[in-house]
N, C-alpha and C positions, 0 to 999 in steps of 0.2 A: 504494500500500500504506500501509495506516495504521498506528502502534502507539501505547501509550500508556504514559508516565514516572508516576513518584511523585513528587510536590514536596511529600511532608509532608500538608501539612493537605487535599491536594485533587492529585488527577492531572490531567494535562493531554495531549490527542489531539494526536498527530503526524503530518500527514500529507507526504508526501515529493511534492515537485514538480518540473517542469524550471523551477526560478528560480535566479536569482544568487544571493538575501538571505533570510534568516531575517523569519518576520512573524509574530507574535505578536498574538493577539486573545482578549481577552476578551466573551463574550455574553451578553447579559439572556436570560431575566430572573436568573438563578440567578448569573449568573459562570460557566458555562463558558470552559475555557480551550485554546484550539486554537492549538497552533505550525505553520506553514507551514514546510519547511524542503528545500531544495538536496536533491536525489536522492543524493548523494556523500556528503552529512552523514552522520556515526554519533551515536545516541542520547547518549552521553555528553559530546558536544561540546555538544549540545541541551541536553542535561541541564542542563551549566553558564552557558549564558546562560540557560537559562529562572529559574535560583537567583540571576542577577544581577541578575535581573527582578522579583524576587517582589515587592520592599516594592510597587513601581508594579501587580501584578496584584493584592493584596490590597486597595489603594485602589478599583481599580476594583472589584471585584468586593462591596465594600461600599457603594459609592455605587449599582449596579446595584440591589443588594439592598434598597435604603431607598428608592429612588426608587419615587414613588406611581407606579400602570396602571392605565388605564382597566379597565372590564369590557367584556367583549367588546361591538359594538354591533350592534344589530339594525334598525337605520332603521323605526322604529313610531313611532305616536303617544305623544308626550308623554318623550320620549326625550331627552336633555340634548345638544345638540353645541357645539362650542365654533368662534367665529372670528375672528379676531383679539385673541383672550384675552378675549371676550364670550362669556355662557352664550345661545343661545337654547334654544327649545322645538321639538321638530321636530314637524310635522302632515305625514302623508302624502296627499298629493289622487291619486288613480287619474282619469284623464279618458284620453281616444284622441288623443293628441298628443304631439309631440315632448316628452321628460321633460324637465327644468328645476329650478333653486333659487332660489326668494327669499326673501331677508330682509326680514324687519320690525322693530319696535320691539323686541322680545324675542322672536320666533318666527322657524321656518325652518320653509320649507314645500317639499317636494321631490315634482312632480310627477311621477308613473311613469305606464307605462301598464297595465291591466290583467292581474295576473299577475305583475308584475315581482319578480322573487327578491331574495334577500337579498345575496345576492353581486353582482347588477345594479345595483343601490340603491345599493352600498355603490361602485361602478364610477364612476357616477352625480355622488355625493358629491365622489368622489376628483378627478374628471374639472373639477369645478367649483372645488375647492380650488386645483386648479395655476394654473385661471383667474387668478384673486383672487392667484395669487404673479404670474403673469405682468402680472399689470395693472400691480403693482407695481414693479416691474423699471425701466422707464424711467428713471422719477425718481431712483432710489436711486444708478443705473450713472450718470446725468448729474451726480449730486449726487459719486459717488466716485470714479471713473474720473481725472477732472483733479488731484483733492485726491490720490492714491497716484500719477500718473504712470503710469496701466497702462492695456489693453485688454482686456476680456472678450470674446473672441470669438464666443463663443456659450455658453449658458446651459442647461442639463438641468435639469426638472424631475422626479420622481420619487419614487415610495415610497423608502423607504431603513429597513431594520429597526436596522442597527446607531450611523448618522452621520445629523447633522444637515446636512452639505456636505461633499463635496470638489471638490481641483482638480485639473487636469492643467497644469503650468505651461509644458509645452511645446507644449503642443495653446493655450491660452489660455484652456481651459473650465472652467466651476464649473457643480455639479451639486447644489442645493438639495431639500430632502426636503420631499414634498407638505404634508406636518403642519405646516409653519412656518405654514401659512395660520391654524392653530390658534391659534397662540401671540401675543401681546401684537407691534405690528409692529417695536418696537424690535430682538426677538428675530431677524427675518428679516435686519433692516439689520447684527446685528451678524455674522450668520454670513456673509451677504454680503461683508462688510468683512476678516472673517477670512481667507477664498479667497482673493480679491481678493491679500490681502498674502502671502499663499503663492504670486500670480504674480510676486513678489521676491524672498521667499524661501520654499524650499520645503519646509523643516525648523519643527520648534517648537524655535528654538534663540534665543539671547540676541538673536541680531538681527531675528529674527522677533516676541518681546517689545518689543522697542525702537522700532518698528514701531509695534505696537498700542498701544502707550503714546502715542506721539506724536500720530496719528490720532483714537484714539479711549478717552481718558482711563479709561472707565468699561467698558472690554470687560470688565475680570474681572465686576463687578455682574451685565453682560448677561449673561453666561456662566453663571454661578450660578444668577439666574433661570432658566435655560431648564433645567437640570438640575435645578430643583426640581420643574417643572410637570411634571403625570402625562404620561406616554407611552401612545402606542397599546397597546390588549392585540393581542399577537401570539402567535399560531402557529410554536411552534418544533420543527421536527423532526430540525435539524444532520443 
């Protein structure tokens, strides 16, 4: 069962769950604000951590707002796509053959097979981006694995609408979003490195800071870049 609070400048959905813990999310593109909350909770308890919350849901909810989005894409000729923080050009070749992507000097070429849709393409796309994280992987996990003292057990790659990574620190796993392939490759390593230190600590608290500081000097810079660059347009129907 759902309901929905007044917090003043904007309401926020409450949907009642079998969980422990109160979870709070904010969603692009607008700042939607959905509280998860304990099936036993009464609104007014909600009520007041959601008001304990505000200054942090109004930050978000303006950096969501100003953050540039792509326009939706349609995988056609002459179409802008981005990889590893390079523009190229995309040329669609239709031949009878296994579909495929390559890169050139400035161009991407993504072979389909005759007929292939726009959702296939884009499947296609998708399917070859995670390639391109998974390639990367090795080196990055050999290069930080020793330097944090942790183990990744194993690695998800994935769309993800809302995160750029998470982890499960009990499981060993991090779960990276297909789109890092997009972005300049520092931005993968730093999200990378992020998880990673959430298999120490699992909180964003001072020693989770102390942490990234030590490692890796320049995370806030990484951090900032990746939230300036446009994000996917996405389809939201909450």
């Amino acid at each position: 069962m759902g309901r929905r609070i007044d917090l003043g400048e904007f309401d926020a959905d409450v949907v009642f769950k079998k969980i422990k813990n109160v979870h709070l999310s904010v969603y692009p593109p607008d700042g939607k604000v959905r509280i998860s909350a304990p099936s036993h909770m009464n609104l007014d308890t909600i009520r007041v951590y959601a008001i304990s919350k505000l200054a942090w849901i109004k930050r978000q909810r303006k950096k969501l707002r100003e953050q540039e989005r792509e326009t939706p894409r349609e995988f056609i000729d002459r179409e802008s796509h981005y990889v590893w923080g390079k523009r190229y050009l995309l040329t669609v070749v239709e031949e009878d053959a296994p579909p495929r992507v390559e890169l050139g000097h400035r161009s991407m070429k993504l072979y389909v097979r005759p007929g292939t849709g726009d959702d296939a393409r884009d499947a296609i796309v998708s399917q070859w981006l995670r390639d391109q994280i998974r390639a990367a992987l090795p080196e990055l996990l050999a290069r930080w694995e020793p330097r944090l003292g942790v183990k990744v057990k194993k690695v998800f790659i994935q769309h993800m609408k809302t995160r750029w990574g998470s982890c499960n620190p009990k499981a060993g796993h991090v779960r990276l979003n297909t789109d890092l392939a997009k972005k300049p490759p520092e931005c993968l390593e730093y999200i990378l490195v992020h998880e990673m230190a959430h298999l120490i600590e699992p909180t964003h608290n001072e020693r989770f800071v102390a942490i990234m500081e030590k490692f890796m000097p320049k995370w806030k810079f990484h951090r900032d870049q990746l939230n300036r660059l446009p994000v996917r347009h996405e389809e939201w129907g909450y």
